[in-house]
N, C-alpha and C positions, 0 to 999 in steps of 0.2 A: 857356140850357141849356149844361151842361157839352159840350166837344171831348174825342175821344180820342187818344190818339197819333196814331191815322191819319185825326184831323181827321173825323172824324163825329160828329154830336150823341148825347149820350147825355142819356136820359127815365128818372129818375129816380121819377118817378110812375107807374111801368111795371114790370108784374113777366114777366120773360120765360119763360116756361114752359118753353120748352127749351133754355136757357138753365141748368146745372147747378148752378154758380155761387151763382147768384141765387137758384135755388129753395133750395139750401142753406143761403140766409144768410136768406131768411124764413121758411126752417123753424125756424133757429137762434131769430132773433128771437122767434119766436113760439111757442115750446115745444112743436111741433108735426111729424108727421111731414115727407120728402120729396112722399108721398104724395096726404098730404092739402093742400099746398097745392096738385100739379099739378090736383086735383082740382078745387079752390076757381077758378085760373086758370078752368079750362074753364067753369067753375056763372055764375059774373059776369062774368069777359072779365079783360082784364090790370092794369086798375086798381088798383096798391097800395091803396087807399085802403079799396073794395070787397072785393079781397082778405083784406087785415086784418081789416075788419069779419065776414067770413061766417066768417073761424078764428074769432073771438073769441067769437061766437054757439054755435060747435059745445065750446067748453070747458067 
């Protein structure tokens, strides 16, 4: 795992819901709203991978 500046692991395989940021840059990714990914977070849990997957089914 990646360190951050202030030396804590960062999970890359993790999509953080409240996290602004993050939900932005997989909404970006994935041509999708902010909305719908908090959504997706909640529906499967924080699993990029799952995440992904349940945008990908709703397009």
């Amino acid at each position: 795992m990646i360190e951050t500046p202030r030396g804590r692991a960062q999970d890359r395989k993790r999509v953080a819901g409240g996290q602004d940021q993050e939900v932005r840059y997989e909404a970006k990714k994935e041509a999708v709203t902010k909305d719908a990914v908090k959504k997706s977070v909640k529906k499967v849990g924080n699993s990029r991978t799952k995440v992904e997957a349940d945008l990908e089914t709703k397009l």
